[in-house]
C-alpha positions in Angstrom: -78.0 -67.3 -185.4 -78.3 -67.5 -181.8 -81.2 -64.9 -181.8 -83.0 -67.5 -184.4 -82.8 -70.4 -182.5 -83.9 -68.5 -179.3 -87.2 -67.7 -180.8 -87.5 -71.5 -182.7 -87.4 -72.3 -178.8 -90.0 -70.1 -177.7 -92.1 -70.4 -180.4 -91.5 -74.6 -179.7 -92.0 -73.9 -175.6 -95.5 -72.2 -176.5 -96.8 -74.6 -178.8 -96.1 -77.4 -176.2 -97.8 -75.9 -173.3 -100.6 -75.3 -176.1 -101.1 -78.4 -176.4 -100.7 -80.0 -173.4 -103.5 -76.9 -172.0 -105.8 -78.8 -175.1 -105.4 -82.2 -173.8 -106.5 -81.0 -170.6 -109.3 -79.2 -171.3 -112.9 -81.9 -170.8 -114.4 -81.8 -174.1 -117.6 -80.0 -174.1 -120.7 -81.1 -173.8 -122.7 -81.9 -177.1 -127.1 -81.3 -176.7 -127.5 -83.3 -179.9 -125.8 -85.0 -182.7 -126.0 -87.3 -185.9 -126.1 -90.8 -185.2 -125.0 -93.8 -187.8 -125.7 -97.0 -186.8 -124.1 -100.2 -188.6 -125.3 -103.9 -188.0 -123.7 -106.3 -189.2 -124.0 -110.3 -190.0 -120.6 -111.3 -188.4 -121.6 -115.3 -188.6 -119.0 -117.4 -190.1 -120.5 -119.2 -193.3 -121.0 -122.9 -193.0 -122.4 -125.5 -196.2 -123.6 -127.7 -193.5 -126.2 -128.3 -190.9 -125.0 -131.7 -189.5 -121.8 -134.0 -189.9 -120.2 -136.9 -188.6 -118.0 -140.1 -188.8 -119.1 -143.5 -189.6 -117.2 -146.2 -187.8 -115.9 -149.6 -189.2 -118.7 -152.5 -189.6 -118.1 -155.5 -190.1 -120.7 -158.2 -191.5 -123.9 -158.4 -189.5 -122.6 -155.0 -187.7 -125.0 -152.0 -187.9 -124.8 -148.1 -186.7 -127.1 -145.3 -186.4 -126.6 -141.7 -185.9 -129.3 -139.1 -185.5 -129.7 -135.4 -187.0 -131.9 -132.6 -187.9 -133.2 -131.2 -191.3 -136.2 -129.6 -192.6 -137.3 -129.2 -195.5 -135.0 -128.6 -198.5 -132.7 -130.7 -197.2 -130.0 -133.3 -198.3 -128.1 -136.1 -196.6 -125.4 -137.7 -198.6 -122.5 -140.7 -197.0 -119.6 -141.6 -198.2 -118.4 -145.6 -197.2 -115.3 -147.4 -198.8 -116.2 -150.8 -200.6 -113.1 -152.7 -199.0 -112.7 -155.1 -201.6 -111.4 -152.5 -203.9 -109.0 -150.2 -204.5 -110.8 -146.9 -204.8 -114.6 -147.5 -205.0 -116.8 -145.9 -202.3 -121.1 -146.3 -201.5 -122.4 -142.9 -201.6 -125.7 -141.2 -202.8 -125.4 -138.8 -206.4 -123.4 -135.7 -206.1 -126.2 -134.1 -204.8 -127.5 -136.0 -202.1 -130.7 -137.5 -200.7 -133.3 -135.6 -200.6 -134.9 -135.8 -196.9 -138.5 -134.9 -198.1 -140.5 -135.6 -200.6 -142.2 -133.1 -203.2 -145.1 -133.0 -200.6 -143.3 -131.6 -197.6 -143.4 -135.5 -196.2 -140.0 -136.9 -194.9 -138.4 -139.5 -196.4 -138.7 -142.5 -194.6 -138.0 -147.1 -194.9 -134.9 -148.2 -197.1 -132.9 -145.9 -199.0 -130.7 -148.4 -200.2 -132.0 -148.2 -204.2 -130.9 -144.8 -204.2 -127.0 -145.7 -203.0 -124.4 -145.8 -206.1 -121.1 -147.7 -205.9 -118.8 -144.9 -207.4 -115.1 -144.9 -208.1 -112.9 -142.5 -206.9 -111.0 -142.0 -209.7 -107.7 -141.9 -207.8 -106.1 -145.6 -208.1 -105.9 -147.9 -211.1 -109.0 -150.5 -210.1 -107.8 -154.3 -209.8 -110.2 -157.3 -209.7 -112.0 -157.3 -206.8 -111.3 -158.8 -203.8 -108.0 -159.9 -205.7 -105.9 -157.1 -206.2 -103.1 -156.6 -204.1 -103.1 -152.7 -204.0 -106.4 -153.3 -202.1 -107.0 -152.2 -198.2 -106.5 -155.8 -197.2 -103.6 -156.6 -199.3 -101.3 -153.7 -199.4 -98.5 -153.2 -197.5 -99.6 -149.5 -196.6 -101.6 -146.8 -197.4 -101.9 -145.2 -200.8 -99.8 -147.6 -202.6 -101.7 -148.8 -205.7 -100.8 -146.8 -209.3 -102.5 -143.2 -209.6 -105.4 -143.6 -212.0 -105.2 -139.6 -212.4 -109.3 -139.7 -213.1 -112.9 -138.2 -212.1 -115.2 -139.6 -209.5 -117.7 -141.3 -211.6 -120.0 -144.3 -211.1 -117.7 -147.7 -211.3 -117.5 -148.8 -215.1 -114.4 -150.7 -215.4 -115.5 -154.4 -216.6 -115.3 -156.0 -213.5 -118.1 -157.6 -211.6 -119.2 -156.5 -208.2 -121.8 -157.5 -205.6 -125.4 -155.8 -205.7 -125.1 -152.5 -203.8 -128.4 -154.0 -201.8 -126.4 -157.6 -200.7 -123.3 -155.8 -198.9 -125.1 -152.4 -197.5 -128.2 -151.3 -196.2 -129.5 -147.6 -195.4 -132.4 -146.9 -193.9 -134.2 -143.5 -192.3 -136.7 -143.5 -189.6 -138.3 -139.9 -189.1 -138.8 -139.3 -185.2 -141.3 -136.5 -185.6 -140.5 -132.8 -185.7 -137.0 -132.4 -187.8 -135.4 -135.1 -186.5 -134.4 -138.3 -188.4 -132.2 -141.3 -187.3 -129.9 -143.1 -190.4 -129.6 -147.0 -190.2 -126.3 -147.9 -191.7 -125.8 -152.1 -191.9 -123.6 -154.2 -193.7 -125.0 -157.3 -195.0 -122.5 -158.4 -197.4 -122.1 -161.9 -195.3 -124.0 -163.7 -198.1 -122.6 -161.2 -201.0 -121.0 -162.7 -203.7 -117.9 -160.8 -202.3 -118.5 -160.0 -198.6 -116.7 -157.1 -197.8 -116.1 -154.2 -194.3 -117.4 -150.9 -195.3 -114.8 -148.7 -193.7 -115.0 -145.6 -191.3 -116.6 -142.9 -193.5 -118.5 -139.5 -193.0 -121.9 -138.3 -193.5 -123.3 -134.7 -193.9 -126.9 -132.9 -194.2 -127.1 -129.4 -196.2 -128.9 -127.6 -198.5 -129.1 -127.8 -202.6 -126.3 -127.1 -204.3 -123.5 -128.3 -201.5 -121.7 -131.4 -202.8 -119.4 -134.0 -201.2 -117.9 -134.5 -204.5 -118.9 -133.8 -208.0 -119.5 -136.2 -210.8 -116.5 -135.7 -214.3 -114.3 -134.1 -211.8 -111.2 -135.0 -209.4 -111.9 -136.4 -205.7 -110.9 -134.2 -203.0 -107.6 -135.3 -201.0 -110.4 -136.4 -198.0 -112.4 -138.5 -200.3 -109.3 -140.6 -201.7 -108.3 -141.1 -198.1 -111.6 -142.5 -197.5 -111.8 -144.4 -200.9 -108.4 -146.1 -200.9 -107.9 -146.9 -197.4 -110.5 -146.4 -195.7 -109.1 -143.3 -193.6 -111.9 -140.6 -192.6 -109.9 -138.6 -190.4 -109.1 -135.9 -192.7 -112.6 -135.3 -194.3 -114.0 -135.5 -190.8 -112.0 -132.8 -190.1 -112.6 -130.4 -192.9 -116.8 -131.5 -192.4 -116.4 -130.3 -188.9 -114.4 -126.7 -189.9 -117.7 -126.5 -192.2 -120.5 -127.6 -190.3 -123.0 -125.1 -187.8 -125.6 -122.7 -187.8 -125.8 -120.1 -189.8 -128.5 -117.3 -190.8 -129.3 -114.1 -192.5 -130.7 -111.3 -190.5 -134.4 -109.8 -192.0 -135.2 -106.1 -192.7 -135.8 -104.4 -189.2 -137.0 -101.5 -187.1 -135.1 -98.8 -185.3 -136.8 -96.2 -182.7 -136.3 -93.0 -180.8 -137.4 -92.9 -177.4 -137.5 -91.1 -174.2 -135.6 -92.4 -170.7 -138.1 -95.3 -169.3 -140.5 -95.9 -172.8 -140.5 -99.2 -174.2 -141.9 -98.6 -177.5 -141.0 -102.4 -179.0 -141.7 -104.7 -176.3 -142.0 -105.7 -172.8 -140.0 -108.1 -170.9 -142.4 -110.8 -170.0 -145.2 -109.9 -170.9 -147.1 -110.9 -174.1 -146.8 -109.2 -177.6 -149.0 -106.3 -178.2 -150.1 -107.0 -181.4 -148.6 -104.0 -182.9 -146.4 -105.5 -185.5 -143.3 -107.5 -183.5 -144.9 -110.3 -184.4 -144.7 -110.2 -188.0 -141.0 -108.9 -187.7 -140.1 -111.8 -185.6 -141.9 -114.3 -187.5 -141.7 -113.6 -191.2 -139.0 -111.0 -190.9 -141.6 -108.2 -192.2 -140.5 -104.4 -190.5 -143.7 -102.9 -191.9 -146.4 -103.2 -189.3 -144.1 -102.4 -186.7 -142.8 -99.2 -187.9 -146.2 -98.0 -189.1 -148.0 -98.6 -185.5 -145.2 -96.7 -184.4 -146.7 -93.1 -186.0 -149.0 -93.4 -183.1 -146.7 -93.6 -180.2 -146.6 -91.1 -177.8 -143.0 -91.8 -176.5 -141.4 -92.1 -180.0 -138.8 -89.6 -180.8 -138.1 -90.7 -184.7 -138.3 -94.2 -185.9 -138.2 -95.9 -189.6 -136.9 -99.6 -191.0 -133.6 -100.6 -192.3 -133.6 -103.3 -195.2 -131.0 -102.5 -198.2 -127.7 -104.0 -197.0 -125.0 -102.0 -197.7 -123.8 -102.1 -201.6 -126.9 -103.3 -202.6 -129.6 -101.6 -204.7 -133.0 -103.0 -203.5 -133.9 -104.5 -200.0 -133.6 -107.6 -199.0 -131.9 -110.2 -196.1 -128.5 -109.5 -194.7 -125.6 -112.2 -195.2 -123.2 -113.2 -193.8 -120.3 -110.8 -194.3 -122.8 -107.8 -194.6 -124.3 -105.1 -192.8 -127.6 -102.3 -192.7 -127.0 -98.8 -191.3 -129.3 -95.8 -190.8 -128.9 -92.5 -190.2 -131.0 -90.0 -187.2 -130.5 -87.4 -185.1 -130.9 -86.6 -181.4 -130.7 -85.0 -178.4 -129.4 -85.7 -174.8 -131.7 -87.9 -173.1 -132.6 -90.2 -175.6 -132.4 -93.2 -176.3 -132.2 -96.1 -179.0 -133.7 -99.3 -179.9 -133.8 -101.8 -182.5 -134.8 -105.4 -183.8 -134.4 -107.7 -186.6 -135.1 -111.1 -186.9 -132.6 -114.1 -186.9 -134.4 -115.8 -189.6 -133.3 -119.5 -189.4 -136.1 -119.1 -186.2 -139.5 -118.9 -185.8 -139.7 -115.6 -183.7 -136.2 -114.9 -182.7 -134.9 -111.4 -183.0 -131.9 -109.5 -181.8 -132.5 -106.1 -180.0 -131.4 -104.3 -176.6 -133.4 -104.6 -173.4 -136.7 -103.4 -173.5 -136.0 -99.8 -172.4 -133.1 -99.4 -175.2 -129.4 -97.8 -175.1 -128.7 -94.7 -173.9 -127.5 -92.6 -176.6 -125.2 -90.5 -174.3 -122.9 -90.5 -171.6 -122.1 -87.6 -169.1 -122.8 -85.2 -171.9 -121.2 -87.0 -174.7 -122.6 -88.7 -177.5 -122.2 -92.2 -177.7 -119.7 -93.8 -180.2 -118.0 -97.0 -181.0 -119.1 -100.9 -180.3 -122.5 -101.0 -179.1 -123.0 -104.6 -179.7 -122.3 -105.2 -175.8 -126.2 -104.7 -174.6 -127.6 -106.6 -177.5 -129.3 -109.7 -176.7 -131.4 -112.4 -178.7 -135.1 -112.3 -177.9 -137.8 -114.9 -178.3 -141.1 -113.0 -179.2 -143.5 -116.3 -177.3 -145.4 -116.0 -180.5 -144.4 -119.3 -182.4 -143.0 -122.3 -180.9 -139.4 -122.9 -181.4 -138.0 -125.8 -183.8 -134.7 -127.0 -184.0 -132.7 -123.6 -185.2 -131.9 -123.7 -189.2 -133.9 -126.9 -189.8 -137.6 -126.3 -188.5 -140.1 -126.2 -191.2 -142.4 -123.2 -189.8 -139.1 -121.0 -190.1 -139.1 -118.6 -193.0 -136.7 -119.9 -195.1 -139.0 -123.2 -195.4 -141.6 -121.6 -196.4 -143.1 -121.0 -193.0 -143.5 -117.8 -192.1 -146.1 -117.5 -189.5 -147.7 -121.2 -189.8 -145.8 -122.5 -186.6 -148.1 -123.7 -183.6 -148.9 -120.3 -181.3 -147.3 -119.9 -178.4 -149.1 -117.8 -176.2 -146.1 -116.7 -174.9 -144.2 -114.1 -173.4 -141.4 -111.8 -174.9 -138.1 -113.1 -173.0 -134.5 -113.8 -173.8 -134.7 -116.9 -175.7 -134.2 -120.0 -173.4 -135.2 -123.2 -174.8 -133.5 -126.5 -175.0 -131.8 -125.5 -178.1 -128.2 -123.8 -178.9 -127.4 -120.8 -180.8 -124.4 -118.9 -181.5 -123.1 -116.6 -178.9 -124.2 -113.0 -179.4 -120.5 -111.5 -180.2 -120.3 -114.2 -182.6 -123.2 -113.6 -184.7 -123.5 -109.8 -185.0 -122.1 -106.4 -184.3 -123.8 -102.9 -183.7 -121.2 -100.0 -184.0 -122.7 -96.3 -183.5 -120.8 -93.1 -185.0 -121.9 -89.6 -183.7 -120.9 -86.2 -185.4 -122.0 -83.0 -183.6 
């Protein structure tokens, strides 16, 4: 036995220094590789552009608030009537639609299109009488649960003209941006009432504030029955940013000191990033690529991953490719933010190094990435402008005559590490 667990010992003693000789040893050197590189869309989802609160007016008191929206766009309110116990001025369940079916914005008194809706949450008394009402009741939330849908009021009472207690009204200031006009004129209503602190929101078709035959959200009866905003404002705000798909893009090849993309300030040469900052289009880019000199391998990414036929990637989702190459080179790629007019994500204009010391590069490379304005199109307001792709326009902006640059205008978009992430496998 003692002979036995002698050799388990040495055999143990020699596997150990094995090991620990392994770990000590430098890996060796690699002269090429296969590369997979993922992007990915790492931008939180959002149903809104633009949100806010709406104070407390009084009769004869007025507020405005100003926002951004292009085309496609909806704006929608919601105001407690006072005098009531659960009724609220809002737009349909859809909204109000900013322009018309001519691409003009919407401008002058909106009023007409306002609806006097009932939250469905509290049994309704006679207005202005009721003691369950905000200005009655002894606190919060006290009337009898109805236990209904949000529907237009319909409950045999009489109420004031929507147009003698509120006015709305939109001014367009040019460009995307519009300021809202909320008054209340109910001093010679037949019941003059406030119009409590509220919330207002602008997104696309489809988002609603509430819907029409079905329960109000625990935010809207706050702001129905008592005129309490806070928590809607809060889960508008959680909801509320920018957020965009990335287009189909371009990946290259190159050499130590090529730029086969673009230059840093200087001009677009006309060989494609245009069109793939623009309209999102990879095509001319990749194909005046054939011709260059300094370009190892190149070719477009466009089918996100899962998906069967190209298209733009999502939030949540992410393109890869697939290449090989040797020491020395190096990699570059763009793709277009497309809720711009020629934004586009890529690394500097002389690309990442592909390896380090010898080894193949693998891991994060989002680090180097930056977002680049292509000087081709004049910027708009990011997510609203109506020469950006998703409002149908693609490469009708004013030129810029620019130069290709990290973007710095007057506007703000998401931090780089927030809105996407490069990650690079290599296998010898």
């Amino acid at each position: 036995m003692k002979i036995l667990k002698n050799a388990i010992f040495a055999l143990s003693a020699v596997l150990f220094f094995s090991a620990c000789n392994n770990d000590d040893e430098a890996p060796t050197p690699a002269e090429s590789a296969t590369f997979t590189v993922t992007i990915e869309n790492t931008l939180a989802p959002k149903d809104y552009l633009a949100s806010g609160a709406t104070g407390l007016l009084l009769s004869g008191e007025q507020e405005q608030f100003t926002f951004h929206a292009g085309r496609g766009a909806f704006l929608n309110l919601a105001t407690m009537f006072v005098q009531s116990n659960d009724l609220f001025y809002a737009f349909d369940e859809k909204g109000l639609e900013l322009y018309d079916e001519s691409g003009n914005a919407v401008t002058g008194d909106v009023t007409e299109y306002l609806g006097l809706w009932d939250a469905g949450t509290e049994v309704n008394e006679a207005p202005g009488d009721g003691p369950n009402q905000a200005p009655r009741q002894s606190g919060p939330n006290t009337g009898m649960d109805e236990n209904g849908v949000v529907g237009l009021v319909n409950d045999g009472y009489t109420y004031p003209a929507n147009e003698s207690v509120i006015r709305v009204s939109l001014a367009h200031d040019g460009g995307t941006e519009f300021t809202l006009t909320l008054e209340n004129i109910s001093g010679s209503a037949s019941l003059p009432t406030p119009l409590a602190p509220g919330i207002w929101a602008v997104h696309g078709a489809g988002v609603n504030l509430f819907e029409t035959g079905k329960a109000a959200s625990a935010g809207l009866e706050a702001i129905a029955e008592d005129g309490n905003n806070a928590a809607m404002v809060a889960s508008l705000e959680d909801k509320t940013g920018y957020v965009s798909p990335f287009a189909p893009g371009v990946w290259a090849i190159h050499n130590a000191g090529d730029m086969p993309l673009f230059t840093n300030g200087a001009a677009d040469r006309g060989e494609g990033l245009e069109a793939l900052a623009e309209d999102g289009d990879p095509s001319v880019l990749n194909t005046s690529l054939n011709s260059a000199n300094d370009v190892i391998a190149h070719g477009v990414f466009n089918t996100p991953e899962g998906a069967t036929a190209p298209g733009p990637l999502m939030p949540g989702a992410s393109y890869s490719f697939t290449f090989d190459a040797e020491e020395g080179a190096y990699l570059n790629l763009a793709t277009m933010l497309v809720h711009t007019n020629d934004l586009f994500y890529a690394y500097g204009e002389g690309g990442l190094a592909l390896f380090n010391n010898g080894m193949p590069v693998n891991g994060d490379i989002t680090g180097n990435i930056q977002l680049w304005d292509a000087g081709t199109e004049v910027n708009e307001y990011p997510g609203a402008g109506n020469h950006q792709p998703a409002r149908g326009g693609g490469d009708s902006g004013p030129d810029e005559n620019g130069i290709v640059q990290p973007v710095n205008d007057a506007f703000t978009y998401p931090a780089v590490s927030d809105a996407i992430r490069v990650t690079i496998e290599a296998k010898n």
